[in-house]
MOPAC internal coordinates of N, CA, C and O (Angstrom, degrees):
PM7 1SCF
backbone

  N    0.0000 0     0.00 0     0.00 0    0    0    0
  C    1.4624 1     0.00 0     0.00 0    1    0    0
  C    1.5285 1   109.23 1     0.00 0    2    1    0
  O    1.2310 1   124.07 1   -33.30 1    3    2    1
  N    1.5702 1   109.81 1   146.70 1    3    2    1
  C    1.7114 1   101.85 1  -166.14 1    5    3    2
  C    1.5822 1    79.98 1   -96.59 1    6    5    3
  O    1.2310 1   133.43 1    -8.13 1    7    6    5
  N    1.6171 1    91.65 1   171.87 1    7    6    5
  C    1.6315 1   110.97 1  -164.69 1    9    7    6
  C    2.0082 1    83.22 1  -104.24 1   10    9    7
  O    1.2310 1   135.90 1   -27.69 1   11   10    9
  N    1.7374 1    86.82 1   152.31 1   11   10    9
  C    1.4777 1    97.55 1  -165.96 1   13   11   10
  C    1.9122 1    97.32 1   -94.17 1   14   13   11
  O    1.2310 1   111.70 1   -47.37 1   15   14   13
  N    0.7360 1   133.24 1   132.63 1   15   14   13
  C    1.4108 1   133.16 1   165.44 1   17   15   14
  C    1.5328 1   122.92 1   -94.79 1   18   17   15
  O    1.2310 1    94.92 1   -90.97 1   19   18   17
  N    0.9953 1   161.34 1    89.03 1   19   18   17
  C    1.4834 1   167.26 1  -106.84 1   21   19   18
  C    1.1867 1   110.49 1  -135.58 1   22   21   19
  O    1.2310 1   121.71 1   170.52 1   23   22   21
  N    1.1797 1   114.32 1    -9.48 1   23   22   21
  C    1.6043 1   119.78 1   164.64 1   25   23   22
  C    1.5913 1   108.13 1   -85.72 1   26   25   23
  O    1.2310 1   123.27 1   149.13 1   27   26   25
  N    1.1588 1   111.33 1   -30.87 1   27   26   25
  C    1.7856 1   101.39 1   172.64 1   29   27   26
  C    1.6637 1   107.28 1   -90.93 1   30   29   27
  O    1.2310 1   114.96 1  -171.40 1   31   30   29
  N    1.5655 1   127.17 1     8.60 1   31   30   29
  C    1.2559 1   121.94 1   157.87 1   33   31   30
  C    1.6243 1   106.21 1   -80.50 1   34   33   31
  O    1.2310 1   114.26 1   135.97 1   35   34   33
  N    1.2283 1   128.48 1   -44.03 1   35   34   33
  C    1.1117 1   116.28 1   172.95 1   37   35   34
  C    1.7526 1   134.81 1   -73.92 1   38   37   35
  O    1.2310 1   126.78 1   157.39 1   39   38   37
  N    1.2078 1   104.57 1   -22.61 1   39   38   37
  C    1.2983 1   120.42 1   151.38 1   41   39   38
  C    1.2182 1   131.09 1   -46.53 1   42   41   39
  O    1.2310 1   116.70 1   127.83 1   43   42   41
  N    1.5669 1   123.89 1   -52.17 1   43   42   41
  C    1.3434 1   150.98 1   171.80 1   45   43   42
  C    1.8839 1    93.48 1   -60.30 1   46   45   43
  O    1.2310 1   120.84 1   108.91 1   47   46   45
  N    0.7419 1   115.99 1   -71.09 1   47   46   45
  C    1.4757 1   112.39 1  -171.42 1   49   47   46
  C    1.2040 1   127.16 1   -82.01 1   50   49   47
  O    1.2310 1   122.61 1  -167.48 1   51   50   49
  N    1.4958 1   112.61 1    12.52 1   51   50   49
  C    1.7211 1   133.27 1  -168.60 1   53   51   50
  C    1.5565 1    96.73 1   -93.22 1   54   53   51
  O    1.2310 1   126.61 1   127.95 1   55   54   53
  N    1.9949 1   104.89 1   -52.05 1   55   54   53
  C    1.5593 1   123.46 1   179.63 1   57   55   54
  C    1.3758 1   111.13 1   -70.84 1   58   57   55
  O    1.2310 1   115.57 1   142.91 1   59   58   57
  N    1.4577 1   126.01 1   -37.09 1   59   58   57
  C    1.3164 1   139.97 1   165.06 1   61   59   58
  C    1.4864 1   101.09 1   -33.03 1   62   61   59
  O    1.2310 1   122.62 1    96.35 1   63   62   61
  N    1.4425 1   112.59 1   -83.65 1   63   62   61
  C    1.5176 1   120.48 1   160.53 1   65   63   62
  C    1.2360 1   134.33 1     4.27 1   66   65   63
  O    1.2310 1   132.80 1   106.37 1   67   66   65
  N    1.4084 1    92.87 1   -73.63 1   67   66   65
  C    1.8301 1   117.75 1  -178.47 1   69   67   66
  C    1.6871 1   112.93 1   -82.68 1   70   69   67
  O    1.2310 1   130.73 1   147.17 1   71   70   69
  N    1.6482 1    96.91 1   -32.83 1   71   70   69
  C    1.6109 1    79.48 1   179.60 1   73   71   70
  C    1.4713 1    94.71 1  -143.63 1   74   73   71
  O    1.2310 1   109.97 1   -50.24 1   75   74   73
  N    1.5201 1   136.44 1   129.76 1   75   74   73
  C    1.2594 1   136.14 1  -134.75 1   77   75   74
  C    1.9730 1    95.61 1  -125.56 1   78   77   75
  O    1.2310 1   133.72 1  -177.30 1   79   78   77
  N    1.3039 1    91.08 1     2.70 1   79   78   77
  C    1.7681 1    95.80 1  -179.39 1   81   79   78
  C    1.6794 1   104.77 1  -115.49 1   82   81   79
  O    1.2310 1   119.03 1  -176.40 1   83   82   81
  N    1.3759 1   119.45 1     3.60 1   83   82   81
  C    1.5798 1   125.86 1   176.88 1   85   83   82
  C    1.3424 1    98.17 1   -27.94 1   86   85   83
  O    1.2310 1   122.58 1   -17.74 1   87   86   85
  N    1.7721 1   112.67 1   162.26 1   87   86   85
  C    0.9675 1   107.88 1   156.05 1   89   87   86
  C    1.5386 1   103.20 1  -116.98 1   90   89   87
  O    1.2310 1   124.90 1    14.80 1   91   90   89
  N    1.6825 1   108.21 1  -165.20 1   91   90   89
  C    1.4243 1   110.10 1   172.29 1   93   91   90
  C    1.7265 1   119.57 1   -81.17 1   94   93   91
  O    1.2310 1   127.61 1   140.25 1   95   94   93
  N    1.9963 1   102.96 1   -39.75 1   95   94   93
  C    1.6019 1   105.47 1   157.48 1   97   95   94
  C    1.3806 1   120.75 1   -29.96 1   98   97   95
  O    1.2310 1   119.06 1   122.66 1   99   98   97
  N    1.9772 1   119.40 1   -57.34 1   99   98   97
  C    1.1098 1   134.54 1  -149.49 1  101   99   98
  C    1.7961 1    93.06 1   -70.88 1  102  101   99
  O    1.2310 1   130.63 1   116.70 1  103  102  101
  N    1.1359 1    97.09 1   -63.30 1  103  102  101
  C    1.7325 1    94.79 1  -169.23 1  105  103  102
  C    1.7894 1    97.34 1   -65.45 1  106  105  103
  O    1.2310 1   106.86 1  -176.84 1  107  106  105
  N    1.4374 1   142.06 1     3.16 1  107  106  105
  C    1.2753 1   106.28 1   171.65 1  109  107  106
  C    1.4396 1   117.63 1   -74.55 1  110  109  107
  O    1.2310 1   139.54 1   139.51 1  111  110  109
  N    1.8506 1    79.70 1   -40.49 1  111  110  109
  C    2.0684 1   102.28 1  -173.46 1  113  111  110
  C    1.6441 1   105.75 1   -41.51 1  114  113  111
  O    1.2310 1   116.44 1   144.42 1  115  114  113
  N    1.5859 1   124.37 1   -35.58 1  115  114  113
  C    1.2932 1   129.96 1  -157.94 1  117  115  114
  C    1.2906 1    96.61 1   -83.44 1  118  117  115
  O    1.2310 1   118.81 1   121.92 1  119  118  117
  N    1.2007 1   119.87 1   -58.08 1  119  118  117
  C    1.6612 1   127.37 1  -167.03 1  121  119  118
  C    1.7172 1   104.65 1   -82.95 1  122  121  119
  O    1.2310 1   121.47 1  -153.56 1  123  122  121
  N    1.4644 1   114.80 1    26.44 1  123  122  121
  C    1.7490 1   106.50 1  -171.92 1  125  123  122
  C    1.2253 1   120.92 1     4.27 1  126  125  123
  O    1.2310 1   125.25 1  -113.28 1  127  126  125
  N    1.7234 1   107.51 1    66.72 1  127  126  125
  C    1.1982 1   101.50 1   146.97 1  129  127  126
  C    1.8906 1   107.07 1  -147.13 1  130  129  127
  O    1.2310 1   121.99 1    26.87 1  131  130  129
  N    1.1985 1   113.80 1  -153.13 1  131  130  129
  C    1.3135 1   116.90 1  -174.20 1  133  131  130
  C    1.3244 1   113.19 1   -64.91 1  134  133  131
  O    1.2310 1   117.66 1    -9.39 1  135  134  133
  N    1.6268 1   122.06 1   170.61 1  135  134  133
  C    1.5438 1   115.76 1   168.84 1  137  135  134
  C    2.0440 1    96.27 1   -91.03 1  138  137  135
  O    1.2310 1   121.09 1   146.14 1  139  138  137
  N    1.1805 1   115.53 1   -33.86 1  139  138  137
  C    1.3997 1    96.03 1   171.42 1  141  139  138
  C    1.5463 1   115.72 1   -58.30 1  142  141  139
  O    1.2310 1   101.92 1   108.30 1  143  142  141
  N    0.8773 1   150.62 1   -71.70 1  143  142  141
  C    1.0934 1   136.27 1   168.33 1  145  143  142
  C    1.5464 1   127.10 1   -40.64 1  146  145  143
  O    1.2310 1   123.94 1  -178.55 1  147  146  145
  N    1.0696 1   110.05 1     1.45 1  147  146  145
  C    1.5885 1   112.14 1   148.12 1  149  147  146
  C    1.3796 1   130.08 1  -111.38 1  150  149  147
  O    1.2310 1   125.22 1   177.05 1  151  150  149
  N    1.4383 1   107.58 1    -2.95 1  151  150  149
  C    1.2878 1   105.94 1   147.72 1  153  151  150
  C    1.3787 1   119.50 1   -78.79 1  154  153  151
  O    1.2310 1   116.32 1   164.50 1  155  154  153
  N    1.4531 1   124.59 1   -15.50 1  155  154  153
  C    1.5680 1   109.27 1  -167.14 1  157  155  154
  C    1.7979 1    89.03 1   -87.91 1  158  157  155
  O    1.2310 1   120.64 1   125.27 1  159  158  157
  N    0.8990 1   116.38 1   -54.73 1  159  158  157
  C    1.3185 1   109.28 1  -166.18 1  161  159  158
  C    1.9578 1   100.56 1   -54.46 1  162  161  159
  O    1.2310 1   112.43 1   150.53 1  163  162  161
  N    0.8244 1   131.89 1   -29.47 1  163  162  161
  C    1.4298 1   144.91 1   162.66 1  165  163  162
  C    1.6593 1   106.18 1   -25.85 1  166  165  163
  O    1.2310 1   133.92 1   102.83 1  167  166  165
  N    2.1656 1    90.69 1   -77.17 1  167  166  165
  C    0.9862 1   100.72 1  -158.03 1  169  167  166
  C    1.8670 1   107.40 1   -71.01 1  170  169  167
  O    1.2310 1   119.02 1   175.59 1  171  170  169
  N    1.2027 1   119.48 1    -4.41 1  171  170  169
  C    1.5010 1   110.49 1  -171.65 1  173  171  170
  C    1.9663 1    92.96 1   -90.91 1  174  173  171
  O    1.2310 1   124.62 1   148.78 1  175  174  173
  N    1.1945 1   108.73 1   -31.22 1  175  174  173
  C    1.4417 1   108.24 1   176.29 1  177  175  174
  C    1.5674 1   112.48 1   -44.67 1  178  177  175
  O    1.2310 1   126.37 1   121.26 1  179  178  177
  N    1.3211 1   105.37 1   -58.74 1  179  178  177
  C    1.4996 1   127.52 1   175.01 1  181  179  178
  C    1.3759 1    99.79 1   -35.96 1  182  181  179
  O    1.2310 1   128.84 1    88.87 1  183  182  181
  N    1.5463 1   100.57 1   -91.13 1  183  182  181
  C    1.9668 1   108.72 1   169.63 1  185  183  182
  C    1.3594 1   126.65 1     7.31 1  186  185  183
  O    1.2310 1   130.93 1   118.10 1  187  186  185
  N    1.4561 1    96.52 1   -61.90 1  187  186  185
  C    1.8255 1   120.20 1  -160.77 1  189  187  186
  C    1.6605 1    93.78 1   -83.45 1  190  189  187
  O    1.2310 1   123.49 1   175.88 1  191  190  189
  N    1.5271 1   110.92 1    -4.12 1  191  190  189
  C    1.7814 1   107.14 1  -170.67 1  193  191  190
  C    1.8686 1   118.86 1    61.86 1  194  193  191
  O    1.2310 1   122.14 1  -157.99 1  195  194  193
  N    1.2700 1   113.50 1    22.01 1  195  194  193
  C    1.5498 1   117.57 1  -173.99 1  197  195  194
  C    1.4671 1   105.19 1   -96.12 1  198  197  195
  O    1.2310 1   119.34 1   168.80 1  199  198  197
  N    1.3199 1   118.86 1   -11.20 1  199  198  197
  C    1.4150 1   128.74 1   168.91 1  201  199  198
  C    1.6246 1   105.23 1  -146.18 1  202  201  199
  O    1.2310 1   133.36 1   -15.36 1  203  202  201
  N    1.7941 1    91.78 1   164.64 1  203  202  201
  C    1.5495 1    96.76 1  -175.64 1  205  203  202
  C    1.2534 1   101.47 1  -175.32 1  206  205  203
  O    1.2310 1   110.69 1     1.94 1  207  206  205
  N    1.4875 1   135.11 1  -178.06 1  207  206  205
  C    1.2870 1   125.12 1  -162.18 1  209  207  206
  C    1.6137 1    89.99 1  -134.46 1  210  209  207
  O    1.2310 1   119.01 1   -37.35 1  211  210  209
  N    1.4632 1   119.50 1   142.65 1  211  210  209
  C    1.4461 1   131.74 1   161.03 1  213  211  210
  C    1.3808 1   130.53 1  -107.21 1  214  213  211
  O    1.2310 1   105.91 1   -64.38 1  215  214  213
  N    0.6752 1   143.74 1   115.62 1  215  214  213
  C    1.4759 1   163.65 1   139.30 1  217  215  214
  C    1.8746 1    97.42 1   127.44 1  218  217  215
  O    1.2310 1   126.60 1    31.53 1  219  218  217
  N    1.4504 1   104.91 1  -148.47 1  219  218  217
  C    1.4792 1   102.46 1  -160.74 1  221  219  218
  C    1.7231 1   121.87 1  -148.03 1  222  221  219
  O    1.2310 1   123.48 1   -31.14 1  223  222  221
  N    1.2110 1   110.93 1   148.86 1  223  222  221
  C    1.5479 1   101.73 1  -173.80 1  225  223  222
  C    1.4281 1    93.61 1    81.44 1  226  225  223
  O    1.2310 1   121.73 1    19.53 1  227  226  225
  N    1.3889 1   114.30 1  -160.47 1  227  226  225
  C    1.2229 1   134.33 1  -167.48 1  229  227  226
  C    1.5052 1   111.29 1   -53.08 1  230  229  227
  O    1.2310 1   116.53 1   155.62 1  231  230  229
  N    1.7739 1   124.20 1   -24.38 1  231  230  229
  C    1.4527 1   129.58 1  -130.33 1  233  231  230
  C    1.3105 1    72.29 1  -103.44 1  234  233  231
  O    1.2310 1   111.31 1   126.19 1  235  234  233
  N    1.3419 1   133.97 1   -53.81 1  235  234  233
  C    2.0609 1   111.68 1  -170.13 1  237  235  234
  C    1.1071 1   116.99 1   -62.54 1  238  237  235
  O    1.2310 1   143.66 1   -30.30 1  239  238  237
  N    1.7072 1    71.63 1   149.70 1  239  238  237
  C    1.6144 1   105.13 1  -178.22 1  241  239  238
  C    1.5540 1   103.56 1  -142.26 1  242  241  239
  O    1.2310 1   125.96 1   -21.92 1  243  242  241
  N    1.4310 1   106.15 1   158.08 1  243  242  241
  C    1.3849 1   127.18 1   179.57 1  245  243  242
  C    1.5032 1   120.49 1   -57.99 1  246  245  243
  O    1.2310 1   118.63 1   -47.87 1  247  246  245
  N    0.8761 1   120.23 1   132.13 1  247  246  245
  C    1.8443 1   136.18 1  -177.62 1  249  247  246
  C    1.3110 1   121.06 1  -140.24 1  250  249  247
  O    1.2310 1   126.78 1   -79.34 1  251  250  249
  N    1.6312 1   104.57 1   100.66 1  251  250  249
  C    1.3920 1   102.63 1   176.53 1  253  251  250
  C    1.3937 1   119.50 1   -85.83 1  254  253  251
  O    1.2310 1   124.29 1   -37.22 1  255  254  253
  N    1.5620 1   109.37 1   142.78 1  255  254  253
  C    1.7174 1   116.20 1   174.55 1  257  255  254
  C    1.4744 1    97.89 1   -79.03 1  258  257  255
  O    1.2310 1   117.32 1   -67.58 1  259  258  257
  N    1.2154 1   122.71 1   112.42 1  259  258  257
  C    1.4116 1   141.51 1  -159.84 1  261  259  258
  C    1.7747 1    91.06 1   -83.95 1  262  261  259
  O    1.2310 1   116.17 1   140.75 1  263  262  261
  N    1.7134 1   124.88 1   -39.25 1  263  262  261
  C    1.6760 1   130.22 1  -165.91 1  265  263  262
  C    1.8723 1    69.09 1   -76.79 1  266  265  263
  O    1.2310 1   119.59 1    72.74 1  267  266  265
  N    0.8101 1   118.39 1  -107.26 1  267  266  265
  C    1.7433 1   132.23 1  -159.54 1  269  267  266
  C    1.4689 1   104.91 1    -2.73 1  270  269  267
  O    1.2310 1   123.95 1   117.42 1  271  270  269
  N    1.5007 1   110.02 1   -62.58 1  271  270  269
  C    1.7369 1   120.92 1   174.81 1  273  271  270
  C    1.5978 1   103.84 1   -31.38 1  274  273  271
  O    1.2310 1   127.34 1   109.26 1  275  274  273
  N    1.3772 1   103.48 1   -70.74 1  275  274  273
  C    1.4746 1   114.94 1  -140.23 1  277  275  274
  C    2.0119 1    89.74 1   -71.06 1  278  277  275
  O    1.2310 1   121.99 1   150.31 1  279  278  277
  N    1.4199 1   113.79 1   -29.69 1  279  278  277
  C    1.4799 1   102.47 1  -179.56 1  281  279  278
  C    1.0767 1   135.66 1  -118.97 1  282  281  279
  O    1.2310 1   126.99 1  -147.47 1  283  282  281
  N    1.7996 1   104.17 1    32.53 1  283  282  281
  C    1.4013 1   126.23 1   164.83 1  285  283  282
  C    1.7855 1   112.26 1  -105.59 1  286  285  283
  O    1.2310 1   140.71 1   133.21 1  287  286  285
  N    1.4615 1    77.42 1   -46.79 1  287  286  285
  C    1.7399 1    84.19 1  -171.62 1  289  287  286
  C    1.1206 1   131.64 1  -114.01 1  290  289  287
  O    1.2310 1   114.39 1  -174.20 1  291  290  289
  N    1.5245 1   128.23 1     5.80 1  291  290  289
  C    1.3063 1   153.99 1   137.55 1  293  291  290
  C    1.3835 1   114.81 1   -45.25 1  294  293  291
  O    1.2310 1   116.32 1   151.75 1  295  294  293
  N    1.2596 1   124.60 1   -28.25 1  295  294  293
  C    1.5124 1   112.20 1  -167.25 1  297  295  294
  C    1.5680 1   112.36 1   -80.40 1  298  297  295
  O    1.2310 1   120.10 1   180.00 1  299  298  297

């Protein structure tokens, strides 16, 4: 089992934040590491419903549930 790191959950959703068209390339280059591994941490974000994508085709972008954030992964 891979070990979870929680500093690139908040990272991921810090840039999310600031820039809502990130990609998954963009945040690997930052966090030196793979883009698969930024999809997994992605996809468990998704999971937990603390992120999600809006609209469609080219036009989505990332939207964090700011209530979900603060009382999943804050504690």
């Amino acid at each position: 089992m891979k070990k979870i790191n929680y500093q690139f959950f908040y990272y991921i959703i810090k840039e999310m934040r600031h820039n809502n068209l990130i990609t998954e390339n963009a945040l690997a280059k930052d966090l030196h590491v793979s883009e698969r591994t930024i999809r997994r941490y992605i996809k468990i974000l998704k999971d937990n419903k603390v992120i999600f994508l809006e609209g469609y085709g080219e036009k989505r972008v990332w939207v964090v549930n700011e209530k979900l954030f603060k009382d999943n992964l804050l504690k």
